[in-house]
C-alpha positions in Angstrom: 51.7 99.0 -82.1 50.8 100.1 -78.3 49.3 96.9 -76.3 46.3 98.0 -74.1 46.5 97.9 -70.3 45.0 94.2 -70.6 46.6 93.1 -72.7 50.2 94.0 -71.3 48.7 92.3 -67.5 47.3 89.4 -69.6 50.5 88.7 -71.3 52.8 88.8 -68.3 50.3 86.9 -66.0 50.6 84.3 -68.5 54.3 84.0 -68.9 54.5 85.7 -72.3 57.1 88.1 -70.9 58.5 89.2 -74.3 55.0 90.2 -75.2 55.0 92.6 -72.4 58.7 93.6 -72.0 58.5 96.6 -74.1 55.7 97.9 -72.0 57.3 98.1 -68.6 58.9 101.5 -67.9 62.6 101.7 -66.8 61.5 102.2 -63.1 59.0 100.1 -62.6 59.0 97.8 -58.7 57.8 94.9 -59.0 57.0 93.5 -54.9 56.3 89.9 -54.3 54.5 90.1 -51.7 56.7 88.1 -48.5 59.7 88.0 -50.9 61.7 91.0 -52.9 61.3 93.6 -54.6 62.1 94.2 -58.0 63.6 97.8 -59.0 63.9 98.5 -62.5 63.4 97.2 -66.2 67.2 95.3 -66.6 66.1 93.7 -63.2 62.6 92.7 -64.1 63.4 91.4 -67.7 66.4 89.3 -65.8 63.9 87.9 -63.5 61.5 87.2 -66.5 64.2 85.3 -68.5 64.8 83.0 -65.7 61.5 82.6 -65.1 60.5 81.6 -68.6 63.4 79.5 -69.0 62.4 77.4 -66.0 59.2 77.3 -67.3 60.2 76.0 -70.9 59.7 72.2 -70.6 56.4 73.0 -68.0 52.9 72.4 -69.1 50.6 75.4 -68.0 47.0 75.4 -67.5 45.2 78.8 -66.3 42.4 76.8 -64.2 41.0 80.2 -63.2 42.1 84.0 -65.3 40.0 86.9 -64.7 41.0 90.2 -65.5 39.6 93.4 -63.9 40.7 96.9 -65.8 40.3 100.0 -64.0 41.0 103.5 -65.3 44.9 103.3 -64.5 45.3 99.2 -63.2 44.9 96.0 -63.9 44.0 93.4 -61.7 44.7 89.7 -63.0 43.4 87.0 -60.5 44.5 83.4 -61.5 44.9 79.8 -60.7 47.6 77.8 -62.6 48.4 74.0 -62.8 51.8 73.3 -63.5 53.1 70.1 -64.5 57.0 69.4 -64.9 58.7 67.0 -67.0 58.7 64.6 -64.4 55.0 64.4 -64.4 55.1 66.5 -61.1 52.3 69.1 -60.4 51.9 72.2 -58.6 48.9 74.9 -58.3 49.6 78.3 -57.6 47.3 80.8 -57.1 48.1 84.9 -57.6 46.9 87.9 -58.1 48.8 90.6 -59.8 48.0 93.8 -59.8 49.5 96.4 -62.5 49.5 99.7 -62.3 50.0 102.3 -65.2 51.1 105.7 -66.2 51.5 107.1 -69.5 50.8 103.4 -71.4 53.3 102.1 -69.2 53.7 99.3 -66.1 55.6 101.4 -63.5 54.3 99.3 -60.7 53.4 95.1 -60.2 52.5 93.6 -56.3 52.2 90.0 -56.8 50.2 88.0 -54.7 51.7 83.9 -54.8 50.1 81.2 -52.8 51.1 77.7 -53.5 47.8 75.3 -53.8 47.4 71.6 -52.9 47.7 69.4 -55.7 44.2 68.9 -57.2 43.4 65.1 -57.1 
């Protein structure tokens, strides 16, 4: 079954990569913004598996996820608290915004700004 456009951006905003995987199309960029970008699916999904392997023993709490859908993009606006095993905490805030052809992510600029910690 084909996710919808918000609910491939809403899965992959919130680190459920291998719900959202199957969506991205084998050319898709993904730019983070001051850092790299990201050319291709093999690329992407290596990035991803890192990612959510680093993020495995992390506790993760969306303290702020709206989603905006347009006709052909997604826009996912988000603050997250992140706390590592070592009781450790750090607040990012990003925006991601998707773009789409043909069901498809072909294109993903992320936006990452690390936060103070909240008291």
């Amino acid at each position: 079954m084909q996710m919808t456009m918000e609910a491939v951006a809403t899965a992959f905003s919130s680190h459920r990569f291998e719900d959202a995987i199957p969506q991205l199309d084998d050319d898709i960029v993904w730019e983070l913004v001051g850092g790299e970008a990201l050319t291709g699916k093999l690329g992407v999904v290596d990035v991803c598996t890192s990612l959510a392997r680093d993020l495995k023993d992390v506790q993760t709490t969306f303290d702020r996820f709206r989603v905006v859908v347009a006709s052909s993009s997604v826009v996912v606006d988000s603050v997250a608290s992140y706390v590592s095993a070592d009781a450790s905490i750090s607040r990012v805030a990003s925006c991601d915004i998707y773009d789409f052809e043909d069901a498809r992510v072909v294109r993903i600029r992320s936006y990452n700004v690390e936060l103070g910690a909240r008291s």
